[in-house]
N, C-alpha and C positions, 0 to 999 in steps of 0.2 A: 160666579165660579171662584171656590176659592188660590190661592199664592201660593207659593213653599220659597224659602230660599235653600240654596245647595251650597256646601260648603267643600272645597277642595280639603285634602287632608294635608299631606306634604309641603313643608314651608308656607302653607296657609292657616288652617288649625293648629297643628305644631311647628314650631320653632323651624325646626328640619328635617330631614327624613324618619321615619319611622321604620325602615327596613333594619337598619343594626338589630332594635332591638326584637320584630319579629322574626328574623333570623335566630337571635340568639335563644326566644323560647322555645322552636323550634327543632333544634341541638338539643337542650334541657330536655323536650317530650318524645325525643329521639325521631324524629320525621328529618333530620338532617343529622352526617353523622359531625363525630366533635370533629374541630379544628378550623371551620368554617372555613370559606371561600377565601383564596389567597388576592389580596388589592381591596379586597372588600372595604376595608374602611377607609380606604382613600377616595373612593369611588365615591360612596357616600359623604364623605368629607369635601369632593367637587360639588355634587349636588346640592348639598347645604349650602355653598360658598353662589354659587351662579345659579342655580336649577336643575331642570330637565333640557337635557340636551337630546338630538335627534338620535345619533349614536349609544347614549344610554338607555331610550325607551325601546329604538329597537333590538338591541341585547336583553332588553325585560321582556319583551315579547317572544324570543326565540327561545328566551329562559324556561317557559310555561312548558315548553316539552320536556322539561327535567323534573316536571311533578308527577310525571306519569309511575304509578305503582305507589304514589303516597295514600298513606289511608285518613278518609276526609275526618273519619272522627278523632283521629290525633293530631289534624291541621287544627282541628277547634277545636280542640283543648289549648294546645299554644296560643289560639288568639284570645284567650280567656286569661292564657298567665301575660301575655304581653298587655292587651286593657290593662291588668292591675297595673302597669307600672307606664304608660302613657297618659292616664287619665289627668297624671298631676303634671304634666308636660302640657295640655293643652292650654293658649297663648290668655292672658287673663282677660284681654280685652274679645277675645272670642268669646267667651263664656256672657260678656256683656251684649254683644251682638243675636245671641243665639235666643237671650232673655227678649229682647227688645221685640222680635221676631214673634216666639211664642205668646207675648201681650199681645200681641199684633194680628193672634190669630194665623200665624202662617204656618205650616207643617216646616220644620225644618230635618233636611236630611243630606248625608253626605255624599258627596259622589267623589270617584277616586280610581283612578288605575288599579287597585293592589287587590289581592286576592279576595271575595266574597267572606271568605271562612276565617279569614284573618281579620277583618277590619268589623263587620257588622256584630261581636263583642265588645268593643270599642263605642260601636254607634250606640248599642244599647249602656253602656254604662254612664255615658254622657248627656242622656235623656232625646237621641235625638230622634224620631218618630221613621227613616228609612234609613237603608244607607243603597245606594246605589255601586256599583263595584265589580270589576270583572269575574264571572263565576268558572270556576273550572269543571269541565266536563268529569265525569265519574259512571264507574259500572260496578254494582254491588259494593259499593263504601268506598269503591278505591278512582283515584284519580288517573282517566286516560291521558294525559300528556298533553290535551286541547283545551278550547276556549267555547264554553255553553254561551252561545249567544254575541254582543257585542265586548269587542277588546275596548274597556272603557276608557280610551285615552284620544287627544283631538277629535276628528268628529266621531268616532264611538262614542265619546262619551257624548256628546249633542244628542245621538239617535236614542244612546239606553236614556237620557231625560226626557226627551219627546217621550219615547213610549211608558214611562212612568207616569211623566203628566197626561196623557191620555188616557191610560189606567184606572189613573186617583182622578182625573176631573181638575186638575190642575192647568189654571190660566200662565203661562209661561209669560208673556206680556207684562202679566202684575206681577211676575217674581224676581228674585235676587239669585245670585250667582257670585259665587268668593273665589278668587284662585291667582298664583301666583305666578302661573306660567303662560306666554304664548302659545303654547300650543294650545291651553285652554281657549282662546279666541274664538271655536264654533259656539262654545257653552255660553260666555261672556254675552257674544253679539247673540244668543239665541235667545236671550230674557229682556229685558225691560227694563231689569236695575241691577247692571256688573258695576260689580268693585276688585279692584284690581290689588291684591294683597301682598305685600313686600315682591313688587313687583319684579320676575328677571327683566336685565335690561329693553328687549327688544317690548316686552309686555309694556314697562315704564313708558317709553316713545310710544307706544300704540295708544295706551291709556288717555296721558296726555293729549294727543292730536285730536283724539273722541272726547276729553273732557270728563271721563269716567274720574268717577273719586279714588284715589288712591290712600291705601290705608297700610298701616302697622298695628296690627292685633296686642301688640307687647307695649304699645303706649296708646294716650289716650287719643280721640278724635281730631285733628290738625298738627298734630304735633308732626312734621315731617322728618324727613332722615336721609342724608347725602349718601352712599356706599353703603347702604344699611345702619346707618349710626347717625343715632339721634343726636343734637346740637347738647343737649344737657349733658348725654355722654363724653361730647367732645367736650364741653366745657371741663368734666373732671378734673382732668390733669389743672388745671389753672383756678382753682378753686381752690388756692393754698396759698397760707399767710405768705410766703415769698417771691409769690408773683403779685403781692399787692403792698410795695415799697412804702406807700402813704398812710397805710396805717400798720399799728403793732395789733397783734389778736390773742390775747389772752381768753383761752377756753374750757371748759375743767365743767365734766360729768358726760360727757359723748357716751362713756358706755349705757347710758339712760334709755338711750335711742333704742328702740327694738333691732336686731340685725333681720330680723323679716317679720311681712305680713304688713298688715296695714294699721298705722298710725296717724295722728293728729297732733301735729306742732302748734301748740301757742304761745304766740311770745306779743313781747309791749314793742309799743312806735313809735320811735323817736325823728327816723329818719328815713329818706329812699334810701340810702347805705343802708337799711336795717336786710334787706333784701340777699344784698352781699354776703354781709356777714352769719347768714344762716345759712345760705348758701356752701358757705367757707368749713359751717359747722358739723351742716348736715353728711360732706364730704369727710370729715376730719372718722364720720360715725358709719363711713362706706355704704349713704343712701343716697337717695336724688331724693327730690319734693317737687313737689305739683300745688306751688303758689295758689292761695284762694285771697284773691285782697283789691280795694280798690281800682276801678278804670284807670282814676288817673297815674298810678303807680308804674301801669304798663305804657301808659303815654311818655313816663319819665326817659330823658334822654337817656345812654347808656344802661344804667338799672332797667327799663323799660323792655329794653330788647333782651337782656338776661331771663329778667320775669318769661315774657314770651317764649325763650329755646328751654328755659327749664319747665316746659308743658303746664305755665299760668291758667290762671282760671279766675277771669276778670268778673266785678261784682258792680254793676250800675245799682249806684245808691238809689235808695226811691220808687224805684221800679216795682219794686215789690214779688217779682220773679222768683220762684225758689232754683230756678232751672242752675244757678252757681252749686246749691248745696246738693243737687241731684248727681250734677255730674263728682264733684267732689265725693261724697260715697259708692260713686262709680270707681273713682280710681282706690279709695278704700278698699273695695271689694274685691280690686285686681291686688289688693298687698301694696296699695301704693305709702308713701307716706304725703300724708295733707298739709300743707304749711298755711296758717291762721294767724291777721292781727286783729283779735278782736278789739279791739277798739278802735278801727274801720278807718281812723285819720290819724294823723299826727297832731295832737295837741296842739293849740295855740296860744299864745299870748300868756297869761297867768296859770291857764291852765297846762302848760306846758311845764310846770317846775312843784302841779301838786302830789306830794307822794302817792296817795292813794289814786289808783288806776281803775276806771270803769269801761265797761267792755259791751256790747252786742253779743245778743244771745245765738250768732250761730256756732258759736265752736259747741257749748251744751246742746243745741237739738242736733247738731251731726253727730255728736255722739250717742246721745240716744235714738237716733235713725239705724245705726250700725254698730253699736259695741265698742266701735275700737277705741284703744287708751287715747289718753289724753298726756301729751310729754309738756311741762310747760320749760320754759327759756325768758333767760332774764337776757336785754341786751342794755348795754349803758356804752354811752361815748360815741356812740354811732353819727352822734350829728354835730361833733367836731370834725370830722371827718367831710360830712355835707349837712350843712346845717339848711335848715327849710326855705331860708334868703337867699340861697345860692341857686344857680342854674344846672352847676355841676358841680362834681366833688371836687374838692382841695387836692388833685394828686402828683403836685409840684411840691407837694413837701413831704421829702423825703430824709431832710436832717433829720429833725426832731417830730417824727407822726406823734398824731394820737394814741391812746391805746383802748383799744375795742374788750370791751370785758362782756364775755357771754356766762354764762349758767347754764346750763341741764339739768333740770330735775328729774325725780323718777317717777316714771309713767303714771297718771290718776285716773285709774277707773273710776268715772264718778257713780256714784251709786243707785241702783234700778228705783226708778220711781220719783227722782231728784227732780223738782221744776226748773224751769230755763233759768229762772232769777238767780235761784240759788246754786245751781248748775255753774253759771256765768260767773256766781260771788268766789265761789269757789276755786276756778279756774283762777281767775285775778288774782286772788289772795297767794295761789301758789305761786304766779309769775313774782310779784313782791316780796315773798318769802328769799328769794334767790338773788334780790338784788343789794348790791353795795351799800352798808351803814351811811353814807353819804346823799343817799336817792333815799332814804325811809323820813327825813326830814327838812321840812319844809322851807329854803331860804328863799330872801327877798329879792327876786334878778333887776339888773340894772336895766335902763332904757334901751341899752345894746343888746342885753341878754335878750329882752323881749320884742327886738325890732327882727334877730334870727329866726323867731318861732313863726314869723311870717313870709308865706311863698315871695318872691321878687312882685317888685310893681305894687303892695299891700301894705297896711299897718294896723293900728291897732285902733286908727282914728276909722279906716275905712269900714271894720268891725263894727264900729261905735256905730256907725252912719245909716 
């Protein structure tokens, strides 16, 4: 028998509510007259901030006797002009869910309180195969002021999914269920596999205590979020050269950066400060990044846990898994921006000081898996700051810091048909195009210089051995 999963719409599919605006096309197709409902957007302005409260659903529900005398065929038209303008409102990371689902052979379909005639041009333009939804009764085209069938909200909405999946033949057991409300809890505990979606509070504690996966549709997989706000968000504010006294940040090209959609940062490795420091950059360019790089970078003290809140994406060498670069064009897809060291370590020993930089081919095949640009970034000085023999960074000096010199280049579409080699040659060639006359040749480092390029506890005899 086969699955479906059901998706809530409200602060689970979208951000937050969807009434403002089918309200307002509404107005527009004249089935409401202008001036709209007075509180109205602070109303929805709670709801977006906490959820569904008991007092506002039952106000939606006493609401339904004010559609009485609307004519169905101008309700859906309105839901035809509100689709056009929700469709690009729905959460990116929903649209990854919805895919994963449809490989998966599951019927996916939405279920939702809001009116039938409003929502199910919505479901249709978003490719989803039902929409489940409370219908309004009608006599000759016009709407009596009732509800045909079940009010689809707490166990309504359970019963109108029972009897869809009894309908379609639908195993409820083997299926999924998205929503963000407690009150959704019949629907949740009715299936086999609830996820609990930018959870309201009482949902969060419920979720929790059952162990249900708790998610945010607007970031990737694990990424969690305290009051709604993710750890990378929080970090923003602090992701600025003067909350980092130990070092100086010299930066120059950030307008490079796309302001949206999804990109791939490449930059060379010098240092776990290299982390920071793009970090510092990617803020300076008003993006976040979704780190792809080394296990043990995220093992790294402080840097470590940065990597992890700015929604990292760890890469066990050897392994041979493409599961890093899948998810990585996952959050591409959602418009994320990628951040990449392709050349996977930090140099060591002599090769730590040779100009020419050789790189791993996944920054070229994740671009040719998905299109997007390719931004490359010079960084230098990073590992005065923490050089590879330290355990942590130098940030007791504060008289005289380093100074962190970044680059930006402008975005490299690399070209359709390019092999990974040359793909890769390419990529490198730009990150070294951008770096400092003093990094393009090649000097002799001292015993010191070279005992730095090694982690604590290592040398160049242990290398040798």
């Amino acid at each position: 028998m086969p699955a479906a999963a059901f998706f809530d719409l409200d602060r689970t599919l979208l951000p937050g509510a969807s009434g403002l605006e089918l309200s307002a096309a509404m107005r527009e197709i004249g089935v409401l007259p202008e001036g709209g409902v007075p509180g109205e957007g602070l109303l929805f302005g709670i709801f977006d901030l906490i959820g569904e409260t008991r007092p506002s659903m039952l106000l939606a529900r006493q609401g339904v006797r004010f559609s009485k005398g609307w004519n169905a065929e101008e309700v859906a038209q309105a839901g035809e002009l509100a689709a056009s303008r929700l469709v690009s409102r729905i959460q990116p990371y929903a649209r990854q869910e919805m895919a994963m689902h449809r490989r998966a052979g599951r019927r996916i379909v939405i279920a939702t309180t809001s009116p039938d005639d409003l929502v199910r041009p919505l479901g249709a333009a978003l490719g989803f195969d039902d929409v489940i939804a409370t219908r309004y009764a009608r006599t000759d085209g016009v709407f009596d002021g009732e509800v045909d069938g079940h009010y689809v909200w707490g166990k309504g909405k359970l019963a109108a999914v029972q009897e869809w999946a009894v309908a379609n033949d639908c195993d409820l057991e083997q299926s999924w269920a998205y929503s963000d409300s407690y009150y959704d809890l019949p629907l949740l505990t009715g299936v086999g596999n609830p996820v609990a979606v930018n959870p309201d509070p009482r949902l969060a504690i419920a979720a929790t205590a059952r162990r249900w996966p708790i998610r945010f549709l607007d970031a990737p997989e694990g990424v969690v979020k305290v009051a709604g706000v993710e750890p990378q968000q929080a970090l923003l504010p602090f992701l600025r050269p003067e909350t980092i006294p130990y070092a100086r940040f010299d930066i120059a090209g950030t307008e490079h950066v796309p302001s949206e959609g999804g990109a791939i940062v490449a930059a060379n490795h010098r240092s776990y400060f290299d982390v920071l420091a793009l970090g510092v950059t990617l803020a300076r360019a008003g993006r976040l990044g979704r780190f792809l790089g080394k296990r043990e970078v995220f093992s790294a003290p402080v840097v470590g846990q940065v990597a992890a809140a700015l929604g990292g994406i760890p890469v066990d060498r050897g392994s041979g898994s493409d599961e890093p670069l899948k998810a990585a064009a996952t959050a591409l897809d959602a418009g994320e921006v990628v951040v990449i060291l392709p050349q996977g370590t930090i140099p060591r020993g002599a090769d730590f000081f040779e100009p020419v930089m050789s790189g791993r081919p996944g920054v070229a095949r994740l671009a040719a898996m998905t299109g997007a640009p390719v931004v490359p970034i010079s960084l230098w000085g990073t590992e005065r700051v923490w050089p590879r023999s330290a355990r942590l960074p130098n940030m007791v000096n504060v008289l005289r810091p380093p100074t962190i010199r970044v680059r930006v280049g402008e975005p490299l579409p690399l070209p359709d048909g390019i092999d990974e080699i040359d793909g890769t040659e390419l990529v490198m060639s730009s990150i070294f195009d951008l770096m400092p006359a003093e990094a393009k040749t090649r000097r002799e480092p001292s015993a010191a210089d070279l005992a730095r390029t090694y982690p604590p506890g290592h040398s160049a005899a242990d290398e040798d051995g």
